[in-house]
RODOTI-338458 format. One record per residue (C-alpha): x, y, z; chain. Coordinates in steps of 0.5 Angstrom, whole numbers, plus 500, padded with zeros to 3 digits. Each point is the difference from the previous one (the first is absolute). Example, Ala and Ser with C-alpha at 12.3 -4.5 7.8 and 13.67 -1.06 7.14 Angstrom:
RODOTI-338458
<atom east="525" north="491" up="516" chain="A"/>
<atom east="502" north="507" up="498" chain="A"/>
//
This chain:
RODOTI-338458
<atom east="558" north="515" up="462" chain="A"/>
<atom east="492" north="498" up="499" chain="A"/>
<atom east="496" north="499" up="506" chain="A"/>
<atom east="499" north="492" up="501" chain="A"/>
<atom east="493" north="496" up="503" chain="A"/>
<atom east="500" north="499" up="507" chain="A"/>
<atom east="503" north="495" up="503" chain="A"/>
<atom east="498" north="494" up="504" chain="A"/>
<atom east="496" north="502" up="507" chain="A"/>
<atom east="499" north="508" up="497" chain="A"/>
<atom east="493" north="502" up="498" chain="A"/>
<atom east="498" north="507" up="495" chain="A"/>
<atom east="495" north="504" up="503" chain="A"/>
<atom east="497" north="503" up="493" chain="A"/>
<atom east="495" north="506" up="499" chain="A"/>
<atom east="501" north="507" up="504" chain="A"/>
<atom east="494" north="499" up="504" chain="A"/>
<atom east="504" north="494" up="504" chain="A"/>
<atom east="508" north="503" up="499" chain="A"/>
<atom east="497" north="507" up="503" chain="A"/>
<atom east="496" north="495" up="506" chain="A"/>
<atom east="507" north="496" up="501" chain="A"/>
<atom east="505" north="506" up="499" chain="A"/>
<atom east="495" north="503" up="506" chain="A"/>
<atom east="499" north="494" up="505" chain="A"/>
<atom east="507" north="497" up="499" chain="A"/>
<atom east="504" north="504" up="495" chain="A"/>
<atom east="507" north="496" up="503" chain="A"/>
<atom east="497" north="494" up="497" chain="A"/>
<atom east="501" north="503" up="492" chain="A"/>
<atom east="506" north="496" up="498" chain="A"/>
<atom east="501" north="503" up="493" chain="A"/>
<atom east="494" north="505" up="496" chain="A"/>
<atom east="499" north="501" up="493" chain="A"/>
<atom east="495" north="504" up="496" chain="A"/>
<atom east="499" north="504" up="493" chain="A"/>
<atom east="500" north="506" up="498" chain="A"/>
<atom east="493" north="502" up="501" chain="A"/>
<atom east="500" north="497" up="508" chain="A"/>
<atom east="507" north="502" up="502" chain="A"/>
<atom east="497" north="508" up="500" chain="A"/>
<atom east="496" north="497" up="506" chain="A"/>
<atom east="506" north="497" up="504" chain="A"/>
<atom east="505" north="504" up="502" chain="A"/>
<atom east="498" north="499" up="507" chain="A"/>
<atom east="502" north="493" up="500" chain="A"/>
<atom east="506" north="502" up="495" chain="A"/>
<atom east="502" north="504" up="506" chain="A"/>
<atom east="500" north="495" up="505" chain="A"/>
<atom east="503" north="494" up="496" chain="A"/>
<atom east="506" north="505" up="499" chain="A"/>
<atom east="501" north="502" up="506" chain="A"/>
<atom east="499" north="491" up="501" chain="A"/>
<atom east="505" north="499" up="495" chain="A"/>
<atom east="494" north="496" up="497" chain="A"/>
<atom east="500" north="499" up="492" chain="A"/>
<atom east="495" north="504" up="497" chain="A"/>
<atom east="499" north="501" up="492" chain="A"/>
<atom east="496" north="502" up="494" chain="A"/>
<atom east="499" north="495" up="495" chain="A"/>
<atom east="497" north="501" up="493" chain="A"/>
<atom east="494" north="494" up="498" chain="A"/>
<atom east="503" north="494" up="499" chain="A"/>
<atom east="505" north="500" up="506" chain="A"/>
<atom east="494" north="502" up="504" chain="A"/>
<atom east="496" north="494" up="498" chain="A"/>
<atom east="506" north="496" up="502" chain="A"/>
<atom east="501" north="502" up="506" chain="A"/>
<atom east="494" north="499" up="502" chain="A"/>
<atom east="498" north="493" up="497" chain="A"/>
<atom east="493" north="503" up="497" chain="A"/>
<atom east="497" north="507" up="496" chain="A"/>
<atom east="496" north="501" up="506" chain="A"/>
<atom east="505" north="503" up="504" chain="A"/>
<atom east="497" north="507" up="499" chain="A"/>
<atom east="506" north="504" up="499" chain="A"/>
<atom east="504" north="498" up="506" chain="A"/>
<atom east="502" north="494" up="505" chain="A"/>
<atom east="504" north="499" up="506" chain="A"/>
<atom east="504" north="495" up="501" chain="A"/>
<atom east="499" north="496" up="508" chain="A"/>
<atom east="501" north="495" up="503" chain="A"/>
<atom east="495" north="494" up="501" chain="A"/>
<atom east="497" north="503" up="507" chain="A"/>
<atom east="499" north="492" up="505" chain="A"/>
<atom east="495" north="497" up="502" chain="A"/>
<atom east="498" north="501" up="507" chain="A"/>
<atom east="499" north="495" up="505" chain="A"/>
<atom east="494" north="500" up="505" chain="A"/>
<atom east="502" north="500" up="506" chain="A"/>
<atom east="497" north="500" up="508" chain="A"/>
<atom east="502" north="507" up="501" chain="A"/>
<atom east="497" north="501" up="492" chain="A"/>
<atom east="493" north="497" up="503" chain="A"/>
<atom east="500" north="504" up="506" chain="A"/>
<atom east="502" north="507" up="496" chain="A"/>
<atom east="494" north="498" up="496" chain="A"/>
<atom east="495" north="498" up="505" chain="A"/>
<atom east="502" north="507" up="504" chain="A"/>
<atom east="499" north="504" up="494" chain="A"/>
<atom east="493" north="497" up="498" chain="A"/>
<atom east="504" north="499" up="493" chain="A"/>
<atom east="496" north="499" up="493" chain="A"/>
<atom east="503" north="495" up="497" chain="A"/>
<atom east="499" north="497" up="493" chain="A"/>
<atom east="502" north="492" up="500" chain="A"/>
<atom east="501" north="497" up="492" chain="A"/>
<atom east="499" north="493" up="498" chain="A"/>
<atom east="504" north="498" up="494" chain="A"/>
<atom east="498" north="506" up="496" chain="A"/>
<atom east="505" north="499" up="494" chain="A"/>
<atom east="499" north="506" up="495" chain="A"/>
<atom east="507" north="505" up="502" chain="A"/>
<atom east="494" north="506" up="497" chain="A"/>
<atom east="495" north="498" up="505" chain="A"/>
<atom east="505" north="500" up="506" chain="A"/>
<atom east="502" north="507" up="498" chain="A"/>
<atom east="493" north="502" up="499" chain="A"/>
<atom east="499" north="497" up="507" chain="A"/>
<atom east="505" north="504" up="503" chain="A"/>
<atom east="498" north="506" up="497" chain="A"/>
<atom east="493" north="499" up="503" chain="A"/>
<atom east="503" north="499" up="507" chain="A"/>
<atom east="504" north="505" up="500" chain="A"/>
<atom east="495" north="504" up="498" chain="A"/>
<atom east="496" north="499" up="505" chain="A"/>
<atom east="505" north="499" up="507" chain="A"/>
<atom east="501" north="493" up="500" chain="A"/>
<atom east="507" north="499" up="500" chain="A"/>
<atom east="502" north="493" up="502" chain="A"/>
<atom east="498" north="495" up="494" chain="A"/>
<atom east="502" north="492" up="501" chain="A"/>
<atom east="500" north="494" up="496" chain="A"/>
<atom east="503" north="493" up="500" chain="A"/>
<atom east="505" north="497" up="497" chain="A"/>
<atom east="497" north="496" up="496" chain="A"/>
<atom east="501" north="499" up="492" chain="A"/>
<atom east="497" north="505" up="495" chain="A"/>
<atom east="499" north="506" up="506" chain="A"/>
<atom east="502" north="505" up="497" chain="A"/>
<atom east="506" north="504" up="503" chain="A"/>
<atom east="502" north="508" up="499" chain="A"/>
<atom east="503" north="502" up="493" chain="A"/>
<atom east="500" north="504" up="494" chain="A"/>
<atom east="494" north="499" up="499" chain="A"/>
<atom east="497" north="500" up="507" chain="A"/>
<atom east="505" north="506" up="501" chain="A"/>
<atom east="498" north="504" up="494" chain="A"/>
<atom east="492" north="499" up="500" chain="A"/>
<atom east="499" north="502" up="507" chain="A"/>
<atom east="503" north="506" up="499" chain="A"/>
<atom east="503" north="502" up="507" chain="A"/>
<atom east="496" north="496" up="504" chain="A"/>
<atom east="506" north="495" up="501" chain="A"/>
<atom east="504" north="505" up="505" chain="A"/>
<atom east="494" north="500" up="505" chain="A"/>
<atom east="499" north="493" up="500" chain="A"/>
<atom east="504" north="493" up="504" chain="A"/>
<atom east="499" north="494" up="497" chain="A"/>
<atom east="501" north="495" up="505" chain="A"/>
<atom east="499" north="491" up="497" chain="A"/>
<atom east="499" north="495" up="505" chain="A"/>
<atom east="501" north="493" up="499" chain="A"/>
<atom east="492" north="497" up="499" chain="A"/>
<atom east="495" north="506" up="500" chain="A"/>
<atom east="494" north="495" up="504" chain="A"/>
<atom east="504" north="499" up="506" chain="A"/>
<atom east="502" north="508" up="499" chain="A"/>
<atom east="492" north="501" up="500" chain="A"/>
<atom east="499" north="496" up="506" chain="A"/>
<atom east="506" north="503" up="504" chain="A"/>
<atom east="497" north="508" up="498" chain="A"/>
<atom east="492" north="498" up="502" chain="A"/>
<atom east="504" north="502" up="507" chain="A"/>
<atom east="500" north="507" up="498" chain="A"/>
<atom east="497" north="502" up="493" chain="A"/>
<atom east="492" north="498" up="498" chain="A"/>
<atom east="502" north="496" up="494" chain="A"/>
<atom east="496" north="501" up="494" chain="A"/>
<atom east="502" north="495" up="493" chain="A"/>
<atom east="496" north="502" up="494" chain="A"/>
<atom east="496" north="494" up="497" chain="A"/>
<atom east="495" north="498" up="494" chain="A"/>
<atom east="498" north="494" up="505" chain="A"/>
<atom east="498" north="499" up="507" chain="A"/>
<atom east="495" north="504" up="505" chain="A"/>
<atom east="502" north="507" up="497" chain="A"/>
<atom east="498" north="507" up="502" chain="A"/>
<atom east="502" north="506" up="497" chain="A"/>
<atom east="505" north="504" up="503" chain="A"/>
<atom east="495" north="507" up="501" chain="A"/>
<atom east="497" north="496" up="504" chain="A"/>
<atom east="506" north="497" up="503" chain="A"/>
<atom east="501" north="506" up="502" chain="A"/>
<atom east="494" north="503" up="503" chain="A"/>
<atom east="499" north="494" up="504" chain="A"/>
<atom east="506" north="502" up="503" chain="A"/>
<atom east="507" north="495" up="501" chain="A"/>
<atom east="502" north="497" up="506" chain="A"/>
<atom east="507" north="502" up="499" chain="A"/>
<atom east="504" north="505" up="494" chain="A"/>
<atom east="500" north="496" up="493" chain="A"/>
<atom east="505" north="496" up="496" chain="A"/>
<atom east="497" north="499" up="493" chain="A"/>
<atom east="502" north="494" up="497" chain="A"/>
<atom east="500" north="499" up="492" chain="A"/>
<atom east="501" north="495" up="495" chain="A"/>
<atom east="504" north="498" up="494" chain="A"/>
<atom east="496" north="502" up="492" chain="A"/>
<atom east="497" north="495" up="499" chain="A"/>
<atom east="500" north="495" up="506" chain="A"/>
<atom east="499" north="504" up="505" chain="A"/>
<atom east="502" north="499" up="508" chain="A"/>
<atom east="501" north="493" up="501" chain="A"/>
<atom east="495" north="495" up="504" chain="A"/>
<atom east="506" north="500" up="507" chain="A"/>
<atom east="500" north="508" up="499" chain="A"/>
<atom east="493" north="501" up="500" chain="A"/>
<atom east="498" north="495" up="505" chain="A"/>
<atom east="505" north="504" up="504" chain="A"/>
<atom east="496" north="507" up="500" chain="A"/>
<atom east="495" north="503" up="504" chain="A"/>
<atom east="495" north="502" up="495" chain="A"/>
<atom east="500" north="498" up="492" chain="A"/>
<atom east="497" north="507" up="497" chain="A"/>
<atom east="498" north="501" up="492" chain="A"/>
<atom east="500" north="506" up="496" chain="A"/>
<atom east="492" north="501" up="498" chain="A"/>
<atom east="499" north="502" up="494" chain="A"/>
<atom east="496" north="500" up="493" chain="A"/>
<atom east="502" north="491" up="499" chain="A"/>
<atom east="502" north="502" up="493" chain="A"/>
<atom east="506" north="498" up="501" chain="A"/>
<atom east="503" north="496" up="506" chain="A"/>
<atom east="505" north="504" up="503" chain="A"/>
<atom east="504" north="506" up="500" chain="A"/>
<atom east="507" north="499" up="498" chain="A"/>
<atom east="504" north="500" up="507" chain="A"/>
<atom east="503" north="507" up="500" chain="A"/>
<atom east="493" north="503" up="499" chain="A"/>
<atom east="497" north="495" up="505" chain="A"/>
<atom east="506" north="503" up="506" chain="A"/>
<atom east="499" north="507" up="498" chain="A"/>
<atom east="492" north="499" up="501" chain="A"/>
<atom east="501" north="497" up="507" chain="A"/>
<atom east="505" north="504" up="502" chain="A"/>
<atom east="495" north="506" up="499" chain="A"/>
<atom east="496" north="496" up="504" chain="A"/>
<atom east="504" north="498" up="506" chain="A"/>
<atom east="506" north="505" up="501" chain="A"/>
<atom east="497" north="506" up="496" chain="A"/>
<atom east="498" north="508" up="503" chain="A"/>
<atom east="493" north="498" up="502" chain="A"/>
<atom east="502" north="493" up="503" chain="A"/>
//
């Protein structure tokens, strides 16, 4: 019998970097694994374990890998999980947050499943372990693709959605000192932001590819900050823009 796609409300988690990440995380999440020839050398473990599961495991040849993972950019092996919720942000959630000084990265309507993937692995990179974004046409939410080019990063990182990113804004400036990128408004660069020293634990705030953050969104942060650069080009793209502020922000040094 050929392995069929996954169904509704499961998702492939591609590339072993991303499957080795899941399987040591939160290996009772794998519901089904298929790899080739060449990666099945590498999962023994994982065989192990979903024998012992009684969880469907496989070496396909080309063509069914493909099909299985809806793309040739499966990297020789896919896992097969169910689509993990979105959390809610509740008091307790706050409080949690404010008592841990916790970094946060807040998404405005970024679009591009790449770019969230990239973000996450940026965030999880670098210890941030709660990214929020609202519910909102055009944000991007985990998938595939978000699964698969943030290389492991997605097993270190909640995802919480709130139902309008402003109001949220105004809410968190209680505890976290929010910090929206901007190309207009009065602009600092985030070294100096940092030097300067932050009244409370930052939250950086990013916008969507092309429109940026929105007007109530910006209006509801503490600071505005821009990227200095050569002003050969106006912006950096918006995964590259959160791994230079993380840096700056949650970094060793900060």
């Amino acid at each position: 019998m050929k392995p069929s796609p996954p169904r509704l409300n499961e998702i492939n988690v591609c590339g072993w970097q991303a499957v080795s990440a899941l399987f040591a995380q939160h290996p009772a999440e794998i519901l089904r694994l298929f790899f080739d020839a060449p990666t099945g050398k590498r999962a023994g473990d994982m065989c192990r374990y979903l024998a012992t599961t009684k969880k469907v495991y496989r070496q396909l040849v080309a063509e069914e890998m493909e099909k299985v993972a809806g793309t040739v950019h499966h990297g020789g092996i896919v896992a097969v999980i169910a689509a993990r919720p979105l959390q809610k942000v509740t008091r307790e959630v706050l409080i949690a947050w404010e008592r841990a000084q916790a970094p946060l990265l807040l998404l405005d309507r970024v679009s591009n499943a790449h770019n969230l993937g990239a973000l996450v692995r940026t965030a999880a990179y670098f210890g941030v372990r709660s990214i929020v974004i609202p519910d909102a046409p055009g944000q991007a939410l985990p998938s595939e693709a978000a699964y698969r080019v943030a290389e492991g990063g997605m097993e270190f990182v909640d995802f919480y959605r709130v139902p309008s990113l402003a109001e949220f804004c105004t809410t968190l400036r209680t505890s976290h000192y929010l910090l929206g990128t901007s190309l207009r408004g009065t602009q600092l660069s985030p070294r100096e932001a940092r030097e300067r020293g932050l009244p409370r634990p930052p939250a950086l705030v990013l916008g969507n590819e092309e429109k940026g953050i929105a007007p109530a969104v910006a209006a509801a942060c503490d600071r505005l900050i821009k990227i200095p650069g050569a002003n050969t080009v106006e912006s950096l793209n918006v995964s590259a823009a959160a791994a230079v502020l993380c840096w700056e922000f949650f970094g060793p040094h900060a």
